[in-house]
C-alpha positions in Angstrom: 31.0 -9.4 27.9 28.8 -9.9 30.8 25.6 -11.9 30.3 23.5 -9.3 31.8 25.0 -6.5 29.0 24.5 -8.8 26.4 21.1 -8.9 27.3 20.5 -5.3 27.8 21.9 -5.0 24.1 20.2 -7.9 22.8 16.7 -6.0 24.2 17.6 -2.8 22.8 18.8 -4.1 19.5 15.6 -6.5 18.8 13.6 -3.2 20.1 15.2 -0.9 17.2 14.4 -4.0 14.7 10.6 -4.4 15.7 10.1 -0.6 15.6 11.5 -0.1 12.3 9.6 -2.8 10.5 6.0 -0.9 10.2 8.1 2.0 9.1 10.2 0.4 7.0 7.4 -1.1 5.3 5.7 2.2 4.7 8.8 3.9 3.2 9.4 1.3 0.9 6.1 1.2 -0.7 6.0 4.4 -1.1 9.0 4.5 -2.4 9.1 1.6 -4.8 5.2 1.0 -4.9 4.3 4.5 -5.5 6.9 5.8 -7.7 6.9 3.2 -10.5 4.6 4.2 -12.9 4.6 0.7 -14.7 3.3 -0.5 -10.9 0.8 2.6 -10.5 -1.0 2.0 -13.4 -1.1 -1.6 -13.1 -2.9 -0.9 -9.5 -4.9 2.1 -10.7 -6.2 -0.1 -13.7 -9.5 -2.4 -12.3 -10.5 0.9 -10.6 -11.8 1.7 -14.6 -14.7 -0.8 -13.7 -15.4 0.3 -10.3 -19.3 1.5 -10.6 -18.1 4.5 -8.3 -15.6 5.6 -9.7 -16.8 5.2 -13.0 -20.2 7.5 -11.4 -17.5 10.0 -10.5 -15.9 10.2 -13.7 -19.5 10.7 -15.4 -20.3 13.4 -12.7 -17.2 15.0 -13.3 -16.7 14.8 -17.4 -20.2 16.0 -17.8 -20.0 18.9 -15.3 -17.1 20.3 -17.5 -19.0 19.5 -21.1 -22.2 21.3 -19.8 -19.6 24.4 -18.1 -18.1 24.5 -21.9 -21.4 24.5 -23.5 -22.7 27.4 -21.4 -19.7 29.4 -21.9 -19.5 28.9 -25.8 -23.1 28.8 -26.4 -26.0 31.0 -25.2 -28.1 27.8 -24.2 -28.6 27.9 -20.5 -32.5 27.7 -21.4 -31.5 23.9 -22.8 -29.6 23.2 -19.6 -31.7 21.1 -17.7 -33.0 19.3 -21.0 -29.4 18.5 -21.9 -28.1 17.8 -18.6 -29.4 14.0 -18.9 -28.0 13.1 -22.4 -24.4 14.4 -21.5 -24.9 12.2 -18.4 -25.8 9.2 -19.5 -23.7 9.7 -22.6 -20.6 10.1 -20.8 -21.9 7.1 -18.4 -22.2 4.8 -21.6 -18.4 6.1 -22.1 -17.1 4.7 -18.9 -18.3 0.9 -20.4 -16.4 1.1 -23.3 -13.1 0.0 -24.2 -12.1 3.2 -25.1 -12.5 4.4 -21.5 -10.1 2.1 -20.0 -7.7 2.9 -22.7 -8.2 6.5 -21.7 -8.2 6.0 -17.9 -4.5 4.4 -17.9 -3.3 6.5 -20.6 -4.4 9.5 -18.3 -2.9 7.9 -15.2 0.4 7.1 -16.8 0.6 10.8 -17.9 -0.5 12.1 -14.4 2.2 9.7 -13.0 4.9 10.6 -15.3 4.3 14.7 -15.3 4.2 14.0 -11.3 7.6 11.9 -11.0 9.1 14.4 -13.4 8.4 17.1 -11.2 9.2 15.4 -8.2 13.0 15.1 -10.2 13.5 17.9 -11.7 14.0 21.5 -11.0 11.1 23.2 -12.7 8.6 25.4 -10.6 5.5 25.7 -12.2 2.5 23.6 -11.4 2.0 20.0 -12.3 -1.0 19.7 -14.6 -2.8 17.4 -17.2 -4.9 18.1 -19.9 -8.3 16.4 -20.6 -9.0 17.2 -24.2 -8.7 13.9 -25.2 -11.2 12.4 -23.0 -13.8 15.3 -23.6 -13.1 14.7 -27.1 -14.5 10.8 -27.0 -17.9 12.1 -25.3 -18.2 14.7 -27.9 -17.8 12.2 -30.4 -20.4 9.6 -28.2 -22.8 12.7 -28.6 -22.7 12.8 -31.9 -23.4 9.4 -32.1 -26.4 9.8 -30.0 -27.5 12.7 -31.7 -27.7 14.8 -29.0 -28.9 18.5 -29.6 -26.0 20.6 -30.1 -23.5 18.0 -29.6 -21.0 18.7 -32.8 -21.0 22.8 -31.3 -19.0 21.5 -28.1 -15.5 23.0 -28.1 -13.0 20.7 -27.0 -10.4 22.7 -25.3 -6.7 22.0 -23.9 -7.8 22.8 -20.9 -5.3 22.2 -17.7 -5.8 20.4 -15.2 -3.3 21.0 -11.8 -2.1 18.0 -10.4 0.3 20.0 -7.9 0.7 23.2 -7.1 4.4 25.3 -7.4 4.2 26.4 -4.4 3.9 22.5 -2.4 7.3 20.9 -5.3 10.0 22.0 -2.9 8.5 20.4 0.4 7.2 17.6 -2.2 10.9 16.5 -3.5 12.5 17.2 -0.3 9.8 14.5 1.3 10.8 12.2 -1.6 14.4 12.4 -1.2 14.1 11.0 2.2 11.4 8.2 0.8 13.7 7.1 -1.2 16.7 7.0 1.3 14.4 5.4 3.5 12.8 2.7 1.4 15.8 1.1 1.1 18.1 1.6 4.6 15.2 1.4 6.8 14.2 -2.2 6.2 17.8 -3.3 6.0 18.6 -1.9 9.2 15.8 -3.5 10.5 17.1 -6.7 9.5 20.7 -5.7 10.5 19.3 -5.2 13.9 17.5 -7.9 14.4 20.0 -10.6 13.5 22.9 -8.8 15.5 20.0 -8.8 18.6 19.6 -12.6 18.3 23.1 -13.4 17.9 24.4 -11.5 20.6 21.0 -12.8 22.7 22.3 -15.4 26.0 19.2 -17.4 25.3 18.4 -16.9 21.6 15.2 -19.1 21.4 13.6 -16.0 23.6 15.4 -13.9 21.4 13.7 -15.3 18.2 10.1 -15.4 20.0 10.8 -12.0 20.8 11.7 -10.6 17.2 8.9 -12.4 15.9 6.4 -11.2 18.1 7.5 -7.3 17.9 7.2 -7.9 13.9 3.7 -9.5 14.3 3.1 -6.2 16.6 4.5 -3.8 13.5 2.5 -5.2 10.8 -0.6 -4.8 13.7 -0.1 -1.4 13.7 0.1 -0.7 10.5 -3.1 -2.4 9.8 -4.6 -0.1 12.3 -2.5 3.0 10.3 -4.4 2.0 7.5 -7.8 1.9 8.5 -7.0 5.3 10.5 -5.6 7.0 7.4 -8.9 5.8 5.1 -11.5 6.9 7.6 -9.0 10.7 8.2 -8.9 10.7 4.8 -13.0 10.4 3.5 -13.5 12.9 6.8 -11.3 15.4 5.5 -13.1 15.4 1.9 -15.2 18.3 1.2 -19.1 17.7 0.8 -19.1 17.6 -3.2 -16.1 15.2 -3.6 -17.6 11.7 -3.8 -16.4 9.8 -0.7 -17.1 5.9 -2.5 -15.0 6.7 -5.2 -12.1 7.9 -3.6 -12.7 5.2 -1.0 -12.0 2.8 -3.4 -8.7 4.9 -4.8 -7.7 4.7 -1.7 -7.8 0.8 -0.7 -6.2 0.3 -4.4 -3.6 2.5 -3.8 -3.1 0.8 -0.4 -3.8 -2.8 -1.3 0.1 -3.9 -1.6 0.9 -2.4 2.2 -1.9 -3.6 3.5 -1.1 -7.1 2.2 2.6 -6.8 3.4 1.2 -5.8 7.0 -0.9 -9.3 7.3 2.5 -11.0 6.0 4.0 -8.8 8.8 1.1 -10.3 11.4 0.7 -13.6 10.3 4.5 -14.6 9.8 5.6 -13.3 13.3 3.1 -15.5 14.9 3.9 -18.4 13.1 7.4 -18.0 14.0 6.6 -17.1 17.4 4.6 -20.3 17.9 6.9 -22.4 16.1 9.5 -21.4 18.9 7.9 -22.1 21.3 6.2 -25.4 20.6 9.7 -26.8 19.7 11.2 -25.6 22.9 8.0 -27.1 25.0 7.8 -30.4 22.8 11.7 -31.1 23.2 12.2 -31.6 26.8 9.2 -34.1 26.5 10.9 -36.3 23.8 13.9 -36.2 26.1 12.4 -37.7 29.1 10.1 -40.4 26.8 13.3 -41.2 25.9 15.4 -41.4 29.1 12.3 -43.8 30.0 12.3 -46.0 27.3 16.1 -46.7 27.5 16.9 -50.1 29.2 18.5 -50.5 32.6 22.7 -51.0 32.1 23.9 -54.8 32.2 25.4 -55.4 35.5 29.1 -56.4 36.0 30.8 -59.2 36.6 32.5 -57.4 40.1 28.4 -57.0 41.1 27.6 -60.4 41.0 26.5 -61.7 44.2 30.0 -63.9 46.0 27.1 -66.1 47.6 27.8 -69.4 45.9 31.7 -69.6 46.4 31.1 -68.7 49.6 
């Protein structure tokens, strides 16, 4: 093979390798990050003492107890005088142990029903039920003595996680995560190596490679900071933008760590590469200068004295 092709293939090859990398690294999270649930609730679990999240989950819980009270009881009169005990009530609930039991106990379910669907074959919509967690403030009421605390019904009511109509797209999407996760990294590495070895000068090759990795994991930085600022604008007005802000950066925290690997490793390579290739040339001369001058022969001596 011709120097020139090799090169030509070499370029292309390293090309294919650098490109696949941020993508790669996106499908694999969310194919292996995401979709364990052991890993899910391990990320989703410091988020229980995140004041904003916890402010959301008190909004949100007390919301639903007042909507139960005014449909069970005729006390819409008592509303506004009730509104701050369920509040803070269900505030002090977020501080407890209990909570934190409940939060991961309710993400594991979530994460399970969702994964289940995402399997399976059934078509009705994915949903949750928040009895249990109604059921501690209710009892956190009672303990507070709240006005009509012990007349709260605590209903199995469900909560859709995802609709029927979005679990075909939803597991067709997943089927090609999961393919993905695994090939698209591994032909990245495929590619890579065959680009170097087939490379006529491979030290360019390497600083090449490394450079269009530190590029990838770059760019997907960038993805992430895009997607988290598209993804509070998109939020209606109610939702509460902190709170998912910080779901957000938990759920993203392991690619967003594998992107600054990404960064910093390719430049490291990268720089490595070429400081060896600029400090080798210099050790060679220091040493061609240090070397003493050859002995001379006996047929150079100088003839002058027999002459």
């Amino acid at each position: 093979m011709s120097p020139r092709l090799r090169s030509a293939l070499s370029a292309v090859l390293i090309a294919l390798s650098c490109l696949l990398v941020p993508f790669g690294a996106l499908a694999a999270w969310a194919a292996y990050g995401l979709a364990d649930t052991g890993r899910y609730v391990t990320t989703m679990a410091p988020l229980a003492t995140d004041p904003d999240v916890r402010e959301a989950v008190a909004d949100t819980v007390g919301e639903g107890i007042l909507r139960a009270v005014d449909q069970h009881l005729d006390v819409r009169p008592l509303r506004g005088s009730v509104r701050p005990f369920v509040h803070d009530a269900v505030r002090s609930f977020t501080h407890t142990e209990a909570f934190r039991v409940a939060w991961d106990t309710g993400n594991r379910v979530t994460h399970d029903a969702v994964l289940r669907a995402l399997h399976g074959e059934d078509t009705r919509d994915v949903t949750v039920d928040l009895a249990p967690v109604t059921a501690q403030v209710k009892r956190q009421l009672t303990l507070d003595h709240v006005p009509l605390a012990q007349r709260i019904s605590v209903e199995h009511t469900a909560v859709a996680v995802l609709p029927a109509d979005d679990l075909v797209r939803l597991r067709k999407g997943f089927h090609v995560l999961e393919v993905a996760g695994f090939w698209l990294p591994v032909a990245a590495v495929a590619f890579a190596t065959a680009g170097i070895g087939l490379a006529v000068h491979r030290r360019r090759a390497v600083v090449a490679t490394a450079l269009g990795t530190a590029l990838g994991g770059a760019l997907l930085v960038l993805a992430l900071a895009v997607g988290r600022r598209l993804t509070l604008a998109d939020l209606p007005a109610d939702m509460p933008h902190p709170a998912v802000g910080a779901v957000y950066d938990a759920l993203t925290g392991t690619l967003r760590t594998v992107a600054w690997i990404l960064l910093g490793l390719g430049l490291t390579v990268a720089l490595t590469t070429w400081l060896t290739r600029r400090l080798r040339p210099a050790r060679s001369a220091r040493r061609r200068r240090g070397s003493p001058a050859p002995a001379s022969t006996p047929a150079q001596a100088p003839t002058r004295a027999r002459a």
